[in-house]
Structures are given as C-alpha cells and as structure tokens.
N, C-alpha and C positions, 0 to 999 in steps of 0.2 A: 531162764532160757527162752518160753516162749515171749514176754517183754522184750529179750532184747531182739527178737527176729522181727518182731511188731514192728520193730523202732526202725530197723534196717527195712524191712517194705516201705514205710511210709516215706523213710529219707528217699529209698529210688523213685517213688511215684512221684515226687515233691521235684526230684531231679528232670525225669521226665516232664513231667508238667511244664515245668519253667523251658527247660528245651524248646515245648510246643511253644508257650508263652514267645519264646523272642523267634520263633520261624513265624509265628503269626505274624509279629509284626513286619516281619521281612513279606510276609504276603502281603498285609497293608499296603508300603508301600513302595512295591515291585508287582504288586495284581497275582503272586505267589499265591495258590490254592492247593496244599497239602492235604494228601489224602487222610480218610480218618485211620485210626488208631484200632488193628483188626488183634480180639482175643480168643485166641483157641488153647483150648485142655486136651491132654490125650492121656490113656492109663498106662501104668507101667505095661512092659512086652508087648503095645499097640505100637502103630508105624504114625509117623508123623507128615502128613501130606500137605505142600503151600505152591499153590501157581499161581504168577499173575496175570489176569486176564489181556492187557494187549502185553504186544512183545518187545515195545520200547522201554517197558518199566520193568525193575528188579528188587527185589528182596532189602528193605531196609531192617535188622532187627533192632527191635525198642529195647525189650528185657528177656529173659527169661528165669524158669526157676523149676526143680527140679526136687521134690519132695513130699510133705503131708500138710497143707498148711489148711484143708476143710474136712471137716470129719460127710460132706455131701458130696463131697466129687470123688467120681471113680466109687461111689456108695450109696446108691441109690437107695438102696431095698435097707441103709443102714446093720449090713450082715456083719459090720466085723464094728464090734462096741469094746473094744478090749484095751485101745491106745486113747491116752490121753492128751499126748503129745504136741507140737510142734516143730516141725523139721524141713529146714529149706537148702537147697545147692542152689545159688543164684551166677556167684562168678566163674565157676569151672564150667557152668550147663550153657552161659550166655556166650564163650568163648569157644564150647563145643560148636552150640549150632552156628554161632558165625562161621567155622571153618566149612560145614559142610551148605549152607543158606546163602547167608549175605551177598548181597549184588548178584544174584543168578533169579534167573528168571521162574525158575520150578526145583522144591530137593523135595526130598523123605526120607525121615530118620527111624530105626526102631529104636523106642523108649525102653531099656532096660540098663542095670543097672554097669552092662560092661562097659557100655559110654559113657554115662554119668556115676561119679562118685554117690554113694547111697549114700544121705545124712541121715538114715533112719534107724537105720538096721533091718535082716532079712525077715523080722516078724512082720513088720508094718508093712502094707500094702504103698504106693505111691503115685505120682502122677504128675504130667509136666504142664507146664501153663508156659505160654509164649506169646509175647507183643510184638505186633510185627505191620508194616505199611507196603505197599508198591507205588514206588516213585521212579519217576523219568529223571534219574537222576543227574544226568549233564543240561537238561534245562534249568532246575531247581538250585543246581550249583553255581553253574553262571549268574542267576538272578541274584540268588546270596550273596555269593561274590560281589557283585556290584552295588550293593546293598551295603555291604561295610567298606566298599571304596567312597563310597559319599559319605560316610562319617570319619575316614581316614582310620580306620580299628582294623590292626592287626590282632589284637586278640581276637575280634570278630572272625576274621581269616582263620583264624586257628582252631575256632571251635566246630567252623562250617568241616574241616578239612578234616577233625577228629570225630566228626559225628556222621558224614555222610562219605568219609572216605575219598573225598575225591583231591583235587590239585588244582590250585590256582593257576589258570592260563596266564601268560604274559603278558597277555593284552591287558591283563587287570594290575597281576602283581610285577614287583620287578624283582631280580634275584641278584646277588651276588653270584663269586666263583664258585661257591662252596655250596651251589645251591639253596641259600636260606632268603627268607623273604625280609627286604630290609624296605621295603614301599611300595608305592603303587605307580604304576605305568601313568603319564601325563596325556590325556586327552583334549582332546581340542573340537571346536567347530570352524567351519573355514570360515577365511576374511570373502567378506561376500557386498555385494552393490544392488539396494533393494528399495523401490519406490524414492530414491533421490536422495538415501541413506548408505552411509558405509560403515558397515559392519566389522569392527576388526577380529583379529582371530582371538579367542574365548577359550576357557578351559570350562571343560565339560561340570555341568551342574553349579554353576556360574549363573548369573544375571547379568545384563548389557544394559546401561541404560545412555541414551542420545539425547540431544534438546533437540526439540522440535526445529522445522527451519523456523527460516528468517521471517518475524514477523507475529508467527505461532510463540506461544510460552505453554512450560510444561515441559514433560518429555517423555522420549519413547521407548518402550519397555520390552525387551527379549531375552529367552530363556534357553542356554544352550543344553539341550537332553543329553541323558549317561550317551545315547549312540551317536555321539557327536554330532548329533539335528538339532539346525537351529527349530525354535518355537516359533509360533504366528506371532509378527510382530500387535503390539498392543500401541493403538493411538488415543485410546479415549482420554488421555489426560492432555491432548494438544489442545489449550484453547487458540483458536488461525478468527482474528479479524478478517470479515470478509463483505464487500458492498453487495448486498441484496439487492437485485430491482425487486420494483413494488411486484402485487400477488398478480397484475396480471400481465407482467411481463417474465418472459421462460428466459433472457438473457442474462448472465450473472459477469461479474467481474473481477476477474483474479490478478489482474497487470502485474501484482506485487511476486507474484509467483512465480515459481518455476515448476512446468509438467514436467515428472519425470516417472511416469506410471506411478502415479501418486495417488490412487484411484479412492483412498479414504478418506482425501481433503476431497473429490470430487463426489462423493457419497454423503457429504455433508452439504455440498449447492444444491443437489440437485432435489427438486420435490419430493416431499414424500407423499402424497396424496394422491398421484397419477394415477387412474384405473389402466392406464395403454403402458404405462414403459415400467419395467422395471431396472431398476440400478446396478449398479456393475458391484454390489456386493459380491456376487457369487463367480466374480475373477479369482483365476489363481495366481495368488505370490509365486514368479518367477524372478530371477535373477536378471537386472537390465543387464542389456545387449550393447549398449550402447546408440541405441535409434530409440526413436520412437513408433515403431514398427508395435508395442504391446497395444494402443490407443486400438491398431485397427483390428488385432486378434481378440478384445474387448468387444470392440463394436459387434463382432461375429457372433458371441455369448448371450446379446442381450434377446431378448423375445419378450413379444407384443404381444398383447392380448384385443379383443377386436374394441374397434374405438367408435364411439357414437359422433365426436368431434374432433377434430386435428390436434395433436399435440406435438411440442417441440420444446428443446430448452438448450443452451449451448453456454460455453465457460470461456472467457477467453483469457485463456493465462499469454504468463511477458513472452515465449518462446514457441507457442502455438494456441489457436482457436478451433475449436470444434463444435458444432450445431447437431443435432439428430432431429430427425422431424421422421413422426408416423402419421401419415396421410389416413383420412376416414375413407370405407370403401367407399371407390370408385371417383375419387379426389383428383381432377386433371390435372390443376393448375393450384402450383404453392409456391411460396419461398423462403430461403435463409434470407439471411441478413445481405450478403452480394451476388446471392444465385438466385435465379426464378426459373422453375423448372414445370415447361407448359407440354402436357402428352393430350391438348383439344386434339390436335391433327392426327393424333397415333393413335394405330389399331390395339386396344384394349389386351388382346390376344399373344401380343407382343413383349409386355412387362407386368410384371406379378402386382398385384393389385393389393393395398394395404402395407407394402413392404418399407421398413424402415431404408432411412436415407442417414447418410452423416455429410458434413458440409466441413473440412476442413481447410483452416487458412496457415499455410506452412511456417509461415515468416522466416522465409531461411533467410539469413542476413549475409550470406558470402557468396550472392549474387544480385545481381540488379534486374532480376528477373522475378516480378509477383507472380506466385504462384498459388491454385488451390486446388484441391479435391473436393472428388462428389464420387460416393459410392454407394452403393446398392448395397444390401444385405445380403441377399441369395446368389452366394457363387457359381453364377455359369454364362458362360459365351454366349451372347445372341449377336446372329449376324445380320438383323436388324435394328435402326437405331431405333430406342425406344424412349425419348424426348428432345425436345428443342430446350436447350438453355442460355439464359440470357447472363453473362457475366459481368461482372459490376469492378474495375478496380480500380483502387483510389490511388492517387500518386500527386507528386510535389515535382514536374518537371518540363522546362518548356523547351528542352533543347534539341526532343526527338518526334519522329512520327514512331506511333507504335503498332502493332500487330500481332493479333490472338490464336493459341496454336491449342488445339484440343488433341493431347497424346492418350493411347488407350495400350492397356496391359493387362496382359492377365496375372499379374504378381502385385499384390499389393505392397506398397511401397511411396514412402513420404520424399522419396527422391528421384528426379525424373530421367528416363532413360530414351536419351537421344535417340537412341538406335530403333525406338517402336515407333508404329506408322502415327502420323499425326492429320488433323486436318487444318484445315485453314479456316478462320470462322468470319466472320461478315462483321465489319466494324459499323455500328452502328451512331458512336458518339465517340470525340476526342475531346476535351478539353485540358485546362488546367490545373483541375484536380480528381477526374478520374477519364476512364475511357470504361466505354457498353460494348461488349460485343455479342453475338450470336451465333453460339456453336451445339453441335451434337453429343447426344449421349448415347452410348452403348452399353450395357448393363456390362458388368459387374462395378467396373474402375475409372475414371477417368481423371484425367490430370492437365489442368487448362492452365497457362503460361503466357502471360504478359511479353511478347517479345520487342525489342528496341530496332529499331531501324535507322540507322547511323547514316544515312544515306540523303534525309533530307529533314529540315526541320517542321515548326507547325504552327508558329504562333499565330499568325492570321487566322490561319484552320480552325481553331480552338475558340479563340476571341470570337469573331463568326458562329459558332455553334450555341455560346453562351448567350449571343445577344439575340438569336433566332429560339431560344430555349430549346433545343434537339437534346439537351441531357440533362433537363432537368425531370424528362417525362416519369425517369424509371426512377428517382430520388431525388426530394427536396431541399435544398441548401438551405442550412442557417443563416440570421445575417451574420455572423465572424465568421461559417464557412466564406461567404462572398466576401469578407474585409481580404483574410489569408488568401484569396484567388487575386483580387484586385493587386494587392504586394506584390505576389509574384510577378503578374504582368508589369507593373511599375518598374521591378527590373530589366526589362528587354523593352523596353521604348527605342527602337531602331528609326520612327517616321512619323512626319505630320498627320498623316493616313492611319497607323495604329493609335497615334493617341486621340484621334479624335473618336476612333471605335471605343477607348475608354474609355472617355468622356460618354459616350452613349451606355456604358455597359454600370457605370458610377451612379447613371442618373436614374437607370432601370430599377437598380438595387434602392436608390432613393424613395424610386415610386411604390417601390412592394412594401418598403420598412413605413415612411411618413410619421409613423408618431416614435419620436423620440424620447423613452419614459429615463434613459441612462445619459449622462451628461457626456461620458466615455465615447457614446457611439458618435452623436453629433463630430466632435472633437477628433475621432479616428477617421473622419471622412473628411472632414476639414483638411487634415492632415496630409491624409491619401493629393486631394485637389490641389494642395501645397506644394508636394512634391512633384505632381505629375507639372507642374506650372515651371518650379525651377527647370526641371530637364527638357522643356520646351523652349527655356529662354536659350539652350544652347544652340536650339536649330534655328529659330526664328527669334528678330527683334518686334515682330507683329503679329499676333494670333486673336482669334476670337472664334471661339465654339458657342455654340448657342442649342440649349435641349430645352424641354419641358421642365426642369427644376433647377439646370445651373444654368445661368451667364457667364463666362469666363472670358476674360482679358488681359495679354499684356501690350503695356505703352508704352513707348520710346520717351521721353523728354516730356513728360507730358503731368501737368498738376490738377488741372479738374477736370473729370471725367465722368459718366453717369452710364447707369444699363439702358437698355431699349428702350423700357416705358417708362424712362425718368423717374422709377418708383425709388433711386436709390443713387444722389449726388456726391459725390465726395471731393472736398477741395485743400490739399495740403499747403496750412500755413509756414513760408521758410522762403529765404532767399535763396535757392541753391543757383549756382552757376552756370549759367546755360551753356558753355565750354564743356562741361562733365558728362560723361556719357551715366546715365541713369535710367533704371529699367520698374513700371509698377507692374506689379499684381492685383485685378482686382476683380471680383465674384460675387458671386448672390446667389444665394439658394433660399426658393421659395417650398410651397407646399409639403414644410414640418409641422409639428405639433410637439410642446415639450412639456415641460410640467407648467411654467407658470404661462401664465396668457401673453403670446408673442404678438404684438403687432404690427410688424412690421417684418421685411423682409430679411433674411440674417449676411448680413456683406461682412467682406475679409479684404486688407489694406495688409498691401507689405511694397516696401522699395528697397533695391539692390543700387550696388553697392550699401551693407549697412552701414558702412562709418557718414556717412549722412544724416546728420543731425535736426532735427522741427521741432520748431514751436508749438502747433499746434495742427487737428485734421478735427476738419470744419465734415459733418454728414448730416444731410436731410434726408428724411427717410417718410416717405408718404405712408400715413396708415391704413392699414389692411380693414380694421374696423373704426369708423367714426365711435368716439366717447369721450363725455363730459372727462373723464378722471384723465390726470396729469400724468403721463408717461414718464419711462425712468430710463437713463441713459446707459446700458450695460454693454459690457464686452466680458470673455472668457478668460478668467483667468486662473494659473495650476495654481491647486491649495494642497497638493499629494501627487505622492510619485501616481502618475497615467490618471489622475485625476481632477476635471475642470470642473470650477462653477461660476458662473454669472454673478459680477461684481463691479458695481459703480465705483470704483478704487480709479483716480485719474482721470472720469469722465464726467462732465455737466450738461443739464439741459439748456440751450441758451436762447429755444423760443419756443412756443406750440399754438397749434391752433386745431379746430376741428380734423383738419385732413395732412396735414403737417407736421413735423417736429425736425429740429435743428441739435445738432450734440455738438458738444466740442470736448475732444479725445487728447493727452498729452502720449500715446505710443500707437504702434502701428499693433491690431492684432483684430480678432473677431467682431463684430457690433451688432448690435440689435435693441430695439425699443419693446421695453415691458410695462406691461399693466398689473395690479396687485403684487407688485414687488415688493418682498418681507427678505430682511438680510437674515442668511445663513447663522445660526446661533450663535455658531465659532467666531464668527465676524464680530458680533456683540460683545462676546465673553472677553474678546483681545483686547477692549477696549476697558470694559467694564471693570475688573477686579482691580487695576491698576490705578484708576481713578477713588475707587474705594482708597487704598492705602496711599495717593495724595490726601484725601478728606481728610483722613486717620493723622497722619505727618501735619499736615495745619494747624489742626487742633494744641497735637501737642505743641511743638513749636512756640501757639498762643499761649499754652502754659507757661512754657518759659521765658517766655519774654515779659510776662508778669510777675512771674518770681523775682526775675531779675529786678526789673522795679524796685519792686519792694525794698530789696534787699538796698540797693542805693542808696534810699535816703534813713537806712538805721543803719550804717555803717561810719565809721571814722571816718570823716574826711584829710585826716593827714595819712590815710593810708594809701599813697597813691596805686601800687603796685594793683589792688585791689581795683579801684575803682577804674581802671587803664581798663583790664581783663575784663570786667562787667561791661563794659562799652563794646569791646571786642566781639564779646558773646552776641549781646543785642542785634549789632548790624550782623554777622553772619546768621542768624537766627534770623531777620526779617528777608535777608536776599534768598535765601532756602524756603520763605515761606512766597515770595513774590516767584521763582521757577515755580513749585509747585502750580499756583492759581495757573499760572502762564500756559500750562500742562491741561490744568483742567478742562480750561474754555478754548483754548486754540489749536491741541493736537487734531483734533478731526475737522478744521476750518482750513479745507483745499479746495474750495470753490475759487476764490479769489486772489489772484495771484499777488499783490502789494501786501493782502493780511498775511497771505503765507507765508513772504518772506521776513514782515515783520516780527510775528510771532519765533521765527528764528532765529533773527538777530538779539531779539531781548533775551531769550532764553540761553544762548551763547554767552553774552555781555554778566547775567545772574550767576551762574553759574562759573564764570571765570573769578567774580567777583567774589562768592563765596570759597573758593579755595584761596584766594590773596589772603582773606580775613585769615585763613586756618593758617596760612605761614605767618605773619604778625604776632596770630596767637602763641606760636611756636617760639618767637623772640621771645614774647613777654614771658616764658616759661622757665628759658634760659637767665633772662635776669632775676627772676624771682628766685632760681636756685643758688646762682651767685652772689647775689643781693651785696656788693663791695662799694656801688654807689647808688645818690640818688639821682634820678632826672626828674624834671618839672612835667607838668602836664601837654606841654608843647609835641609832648612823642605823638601823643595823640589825632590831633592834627597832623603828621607827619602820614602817621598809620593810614588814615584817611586818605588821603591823595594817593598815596599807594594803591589803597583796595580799589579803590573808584577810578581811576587816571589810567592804569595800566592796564586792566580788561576792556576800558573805551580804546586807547589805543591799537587795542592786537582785531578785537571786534570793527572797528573801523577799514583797517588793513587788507580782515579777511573781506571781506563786502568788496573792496573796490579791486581785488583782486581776482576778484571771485564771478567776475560778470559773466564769465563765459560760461559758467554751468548753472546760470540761473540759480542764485544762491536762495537755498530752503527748498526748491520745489522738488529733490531728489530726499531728501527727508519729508 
C-alpha cells in the first residue's frame, strides 16, 4: 500500500513538473513569467486560508492531498508514534478545493474529515498539503494561446484550456457550428510601401524576403510579428555599388538610383568619421506618402555637435539631390554645389549661428521650370531676411530670356506654391548653359524657381556675357563644358554679327585650352570651325574673320589663296571649270601645342560642291622653328569611331629648306608639318604581320617548285597526262610567288604616281593569270578521270596562251578604261 501511493505522488509530481516544463518554454518564447509553485500544510479541523496579493490574479490549483503521508507534519513534539501507515485522498480533496478555490482571488476551507473523504481512518490523525500559484490568467492564456498558434498544435490548445481553464478567443482559434475548435484564425500584416520597397500582405509569423533594388544584389529581410507588426526591415545583406569621391570630397554619386526615403543606402554614402553630423540612423520607418516630403522631416532629426571646421556632404540620386552643410561658429560666407549663401552684410542677431543648412535640387521633371531648396534647420519665422544668396542654374536653352523667383513658406514642402509671396531676384549672369542670380533668404524655407519669359529671346545676351566672361566668375567651365556651349550656339546662327561673336568666343576657348594633349579635342574644334563655315556659306559668298588664333576664309572661284602673313599657301591642282560656281573653305589655327612637335601652323582645305574631283593640293607651309631634321607631311585622319590621328597616308614632302616646306596632298582635309614623327604602332602592325605570311607563302611555294623539278625528270616520259599537270603546277606556283614579291616591295610605294599605278597593273595581270592556270588545271583533272583518249603535248602550248593572253587582255582593257579614276591610286 504504501509503494503504491509512492508511486502515484511521484507520477503527479512528474506530471506537474512537465506541465511546468512546457509553460516554461511557452515563457521562453512569448517572455511568459510564471509565478512559482506556493506549498502550504494545514492540520486536520485547522481552516485553510489563500489570497492573492494583486487583484488581477486568481487561484490556480497544481495538486492537492488530503491524508498521512509524514509521520513530522501536524507532529511536532512526535506525540502520536502508534501509526505506521501511509494514507492519501488526492483526487476527491483536488476537486474539492477546486470547487470552493480555483480562479477566485481569496477562499478558506475547514480541513475535516466532512469535506474530505478520510483514507485513514478515525484513529490517525491527518493533514492537507496543497499546490497552488496566482496568475493573471487572461494574459497567460492569450500568450499560450498564441504560443501553439505558431506551431499549429491543437493539442497544445487543449491542454492550455484543461489546465488553466480558460477558452480560446477567435481571434486565435476558429470554431465550427458546434462550437469545437477545427483551426486557427488567419492573420496577417498589411501590404505596406516602405523606403522604395513593397511589402505585400504576410501571414503573421511568416518572413518576407525582397531583392534589393536595381543595381544592389542580396536581399531584404522582414518579419511579420504574432500582432500583425511588421519587423524593422533588415538591409545588411544589400550589397548597392556606389561612386565614392575621393576622402576629401563630401559629394557622393548615386545617378543610378532612386531616393525613395531610402535612408539605409544613404547611411551607407555618408561619413562615418564626422565629429559635426550625425547620420539619419535614428529615422523612423514610416510608410511613404507618396512625396518626398520624409527627406525634409529627416533633415529636422539630424543634430550637430559644435564644429572646429565646416562640414558638408550631399548624395545626388537620378530623382533628387541633397547637400547639408554645418557652418563652424560664426561662418558668413559658404556654399553648395549652386548656392552661395553670404550673411558679410547681416546682422549676426538675426540667424542662429552654427545652424545646419540642406541644399535641395528637386529635379521635377514635369515642368520646365529648375527649381531648388535651401532650408534652415530651426523652425521659426523671421521677418528679417537673414542672407543674400547667389543661385547657380544650369540649363541647355537659347530660346528664352530667363528670371529668378525666390518663393517663401512656412510649410515645407518639395513642391511650390504659386499662391505664397515670392520676390524677384536680380539676374546677374545669362548665358547658354546656366543663368546667376541674386536673391534673399528668410529663415526657415525657401524655394528659388528658374522662370521662363516667353516674351523675348537672348542669344546675343548670352554670347555677349560669355565672351565679356560675367559667368564665368561664380564657376569655371571645362573645355567640353565650352565644346557643348559652342553646339548649341552653332544651332541659331541667325547673322554675319553672331557668327563672328563666335568666331571670337571659339578662339577665346582656344586661348585658355592651347595645349592639345587629346587628338579628339583639336579635331572637335576643327569640326565645330567646319560647320560654323558651311552655315556661313549660306548667308555670304565672301567672309573672312580674323582673331588671335583662327584666320578664316571663304572664296568664290578662287584656287590659290594664302593667310595674312603668307605663313600658310595653298594651291589646288585640277582643271575645274570656271562656268561652275564653287565655293573654298580655308583656315589656320596657330598657337597649339599637341603631342608631337608641330611646326608649323595647322590649316583646313575643303571645297563645295564635293562632286569636284583633284589631282592634287599643293601647301607651303613656313616653319614656326628653323631645324636641320626633315619635316613630315601629315594630315588628320579617323582610325576609330570620334577618333583622329595624324597620318602621312596620301601625303608627300615635295621640297624643304631651312624656313619652308612644300606638301603635296591627294584629298582635301586637315595639314600640318611635324618634326620626330614615329607612326602609330597600329600603322606598323597593318602592314607588318601580312608581309610576314608573304615571306612564309614564298618560301613554300620555292619548295614546291622544286619538288616539282625533281619529280619531272624521274618520271615516264610517255606519261603525258603527268607531265602536262607538273607544268601546270610550276607556272601557277611561280605567278603566286611573283604577286606575292609584288605585295612585298610595292604595297606601301605611294610616293610616285607611275610606280603606283604599275605595281597595280602587274599585281591584277599575276593574279588573273594565276586563277587561268587553276581552270586548265581543272581540264586536266577532267581528262585524267576520263582518260578515253590521248592528246600530244601541243595542249600544252595551248594551256599557255590561255593563262598568259587572257589576263593581258582583260588587264590591258581595264587600264585604258580606267583613266578617269586614276587607275591604282585609290588602292
């Protein structure tokens, strides 16, 4: 008897236990903190007293028991030695006090034997022991509950619901008609739009995973919670290529991008070593709105710390650009990138000193109106302005006058509202690729707008400003900024008067550039001079502009011509027609420098109408440096797409002397005389491998024509069919070796016009004569496989007048046919 009550305590504690065992882990993890496990004894005919201390929690009971199971309890003094026993009430005494306990916040029971069945009998004395906890039990349960909703366990539901008495809400389980629990309720997190990410709708305890954008690899990781909350999204697995400038540039480059409160690709540009700014880490994830209105509730979050030096650093993504600059104290005078913001003239007392700035370029693309922001950190109205700013904006347009509008508001906002006062700012520079103005700032907001004036145009205005330099003062143009300024002016040539402004404005740019280290650049201004030439021939038959670095000319009917100081003669050899109306182009551009040693001045030869055809263009060209070494006749020519180099291809020296030289040119195109000229490698190489594998082909060739030999005289001579084909061989095998030689020594012999054309006719004539032999050969092939008769040796001689007779013919033909394209000299 007492064995088997052992047995049965230990199975309930075992039960209990494991009970604890799996709410633990439900505490794990749900953050579930179960109270402990409280044991009290009471003696028989003693009252049973349980309250719990707050009033949200109630009476859980664990176990109870109702007998003699220690000979120490309830017998202290050990007065009653007379039972040996074992005796316990467990299930009748657990169900008692649940009736009068369980889920009430305070009970008391008297412990005698009329509530509990006695397992003793009335000699033995007795005594109750009871386990028991206070729990908040609608928190504990819901937590539970949601606990075996994420493993999907209806047993789990079942044992929460038999052990803590409670009932699964709806919100968790779902029920049939009959009341019984056949699943669990479907939760969700909303479909949501979040740093330029769209989240779709999730079932709760779910992971979401996105690829990065475009560009970015990896991808981005979110976790939808039991309370249908999304998690903080996770980027650190996006790796985003991104152009760093170097360390002491704060400007970063994003083009590829799209801002879309994307503030953890911005958290990556941005420094990390700044003592003055810190980073927009500590933004909060909101749901875009659809603006970018988050950029400027960002800016308001950020705070500075005091700065010993200026700092700034700004992102320009494809759909907006932003700058932040924090001035050191008492800093007047700073700038972005197209703002310059000067408070020399302003009372200190006026604008908060130290206070971060952001420089915003909107790029709204669905107006033709540039626009920017400049805003202040510290939100408040002052109704004095408190700097002068200079505005910088860049554009591609000659077809208006423009004017600068400074709008102020106190709402911030990336989109501008007509309806708030604006001022009028003071244009200081127009041209044709930005305009300067000069407008005010009011602290908190302001918003400055590029506006168009449709009313009159500007190109004179502009051209005028450029060549007086009024806009270059606030920013320096590159030379391709001034190439892309020059094109566009090239488009609106309206007058002899503008172009000869451009003619000035070409040669300015000449004079700042002078050394030419890229062959593109020369060549793109060449170009530019070219065209501006043609659209002149349509207003005038007679122009001549004259600057510090071009001469420029066009002439009527006219075949030699020279610049000013005769440093540069040119005389076109051709009969043309004095009946034809025909128009030259011709130019000089002094004081360059390029890579090899130029000596002379660089002139450009073109005539209109092109179907007019020359001989030849005769140019002396005076050198710029007296030297013993023999100059070299070059002109520009393309070896790659937008690509020239200087190449004596079609030109020859044809005199020199100390202070002179003479070219003679077969097209019309660039010239100039050079000193240490070494041809381009590619030049070499074109020539070079090709000549190898003639070498190669001669060689063998010699091989076999000594084989052949041989073989002739140890062979039958009644074999004719044989000996026919051996002769065959030989002569096409020596006409294959004589093109070859012919290739060798004469492909690059264009100095002299009779060689050149000889070396083509013999190489035509070889070469015809070598495929003759290869059709003969082809007879003899045919009779050899029919072999039905004999012929005598006389085919032979036949063969021969064939191979030899008929390539002089056709070669003769073409030659006297051929006079009018100067036969060989386009090969």
């Amino acid at each position: 008897m007492n064995e088997c009550y052992y047995y049965l305590l230990l199975l309930s504690l075992f039960s209990n236990f494991q009970h604890s065992l799996s709410y633990e882990n439900f505490a794990q993890d749900f953050s579930i903190h179960l109270p402990n496990i409280t044991i009290q004894h009471v003696c028989e005919n003693d009252v049973l007293f349980i309250k719990c201390s707050n009033t949200s929690e109630t009476i859980q009971i664990i176990r109870s028991m109702y007998g003699r199971t220690s000979q120490r309890i309830c017998n202290n003094n050990l007065t009653y030695r007379f039972f040996d026993k074992t005796c316990a009430n467990i299930e009748q005494s657990k169900y008692q006090t649940k009736l009068r306990c369980h889920e009430k916040s305070s009970c008391q029971i008297l412990i005698d034997n009329n509530l509990f069945t006695d397992p003793c009998g009335l000699n033995i004395p007795k005594h109750f022991e009871i386990h028991y906890r206070c729990i908040d039990k609608k928190q504990i349960c819901t937590k539970l509950f949601l606990n075996c909703s994420k493993s999907s366990d209806l047993k789990c539901i079942q044992q929460v619901q038999d052990e803590f008495s409670c009932q699964c809400p709806t919100a968790i389980c779902q029920y049939n008609n009959n009341n019984q629990i056949i699943g669990f309720t479907k939760k969700h997190c909303p479909e949501e739009q979040l740093q330029g990410f769209h989240w779709p709708k999730t079932t709760i305890n779910k992971s979401q995973y996105l690829p990065c954008p475009s560009l970015c690899t990896g991808q981005v990781f979110r976790y939808c919670n039991f309370n249908s909350q999304w998690s903080k999204a996770n980027y650190t697995n996006c790796e985003c290529p991104i152009n760093q400038s170097g360390q002491l540039s704060t400007l970063h480059s994003a083009s590829s991008y799209i801002f879309q409160c994307n503030f953890w690709l911005i958290n990556r540009i941005l420094p990390k070593d700044s003592s003055c700014i810190l980073s927009f880490t500590n933004w909060t994830e909101t749901p875009d709105d659809g603006s970018l209105s988050c950029l400027l509730n960002a800016f308001e979050q950020i705070t500075a710390k005091s700065c010993f030096v200026s700092q700034s650093f700004g992102i320009d993504f494809q759909n907006i650009a932003f700058e932040i600059y924090i001035p050191m104290k008492n800093e007047s005078k700073f700038q972005f990138n197209q703002i310059i913001v000067d408070r020399t003239n302003v009372n200190q007392e006026s604008f908060l000193v130290n206070s971060p700035m952001m420089f915003i370029d909107t790029k709204i693309s669905n107006t033709k109106n540039k626009s920017f922001i400049l805003i202040e950190q510290e939100n408040y109205l002052s109704p004095i302005q408190t700097a002068n700013v200079t505005v910088i904006f860049n554009h591609q347009s000659f077809d208006f006058r423009y004017q600068c509008r400074a709008y102020r508001s106190a709402n911030f906002s990336l989109y501008i509202d007509r309806t708030n006062m604006f001022f009028a700012c003071q244009l200081l520079c127009s041209n044709g690729s930005h305009v300067i103005c000069q407008c005010p700032f009011f602290n908190p907001f302001m918003h400055y707008v590029l506006h168009i004036d449709t009313s009159r145009t500007e190109n004179d205005f502009m051209i005028d400003n450029d060549l007086n330099e009024k806009c270059y003062e606030e920013k320096n143009a590159s030379i391709y900024e001034n190439f892309n300024k020059i094109d566009r002016y090239l488009t609106h040539i309206s007058s002899i008067g503008f172009a000869k402004k451009l003619f000035a404005l070409i040669d300015k740019t000449i004079e700042k550039q002078k050394v030419f280290a890229k062959g593109n650049i020369i060549d793109r201004f060449i170009k530019q001079i070219e065209y501006l030439g043609f659209q002149l021939m349509h207003l005038s038959n007679l122009f001549i502009s004259i600057s510090n670095n071009i001469e420029f000319f066009i002439k009527s009917k006219q075949l030699q011509f020279e610049n000013l100081d005769r440093s540069v003669s040119v005389s076109i050899i051709n009969e043309i027609n004095q009946i034809m109306d025909y128009q030259i182009i011709f130019f000089t551009i002094s004081n360059v420098k390029i890579n090899q040693s130029l000596n002379s001045l660089i002139a450009y030869v073109n005539l209109l109408p092109k179907t007019i055809s020359i001989d030849n263009i005769h140019i002396t060209f005076r050198h710029l440096n007296q030297s013993n070494q023999i100059p070299v006749c070059v002109h520009l020519k393309p070896v790659q797409k937008n690509n020239l180099q200087w190449s004596t291809d079609g030109c020859q020296l044809l005199s020199t002397n100390l202070t002179h030289s003479t070219c003679s040119c077969h097209q019309f195109s660039t010239f100039a005389l050079l000193i240490n000229y070494q041809k381009k490698s590619d030049e070499n190489n074109l020539l070079f491998f090709p000549k190898i594998g003639c070498i190669i082909s001669i060689v063998c060739l010699l091989l076999a024509i000594f084989m052949l030999i041989i073989i002739r005289f140890h062979m039958d001579v009644e074999d004719d069919l044989t000996i026919v084909r051996n002769a065959l061989h030989i002569n096409m095998s020596l006409c294959l070796i004589i093109v070859q030689t012919l290739f060798l020594v004469g492909i690059d012999q264009i100095k002299h016009k009779f060689g050149c054309q000889l070396i083509s006719i013999l190489l035509d004539y070889f070469l015809l004569a070598t495929f003759s032999w290869m059709f003969v050969d082809g007879i003899e092939l045919l009779i050899a496989l029919k072999h039905v008769f004999k012929i005598d040796r006389i085919r032979l001689i036949a063969y021969s007048i064939y191979s030899y007779g008929f390539p002089l013919l056709v070669v003769f033909l073409s030659t006297i046919l051929s006079t009018k394209t100067k036969y060989g000299l386009s090969a």
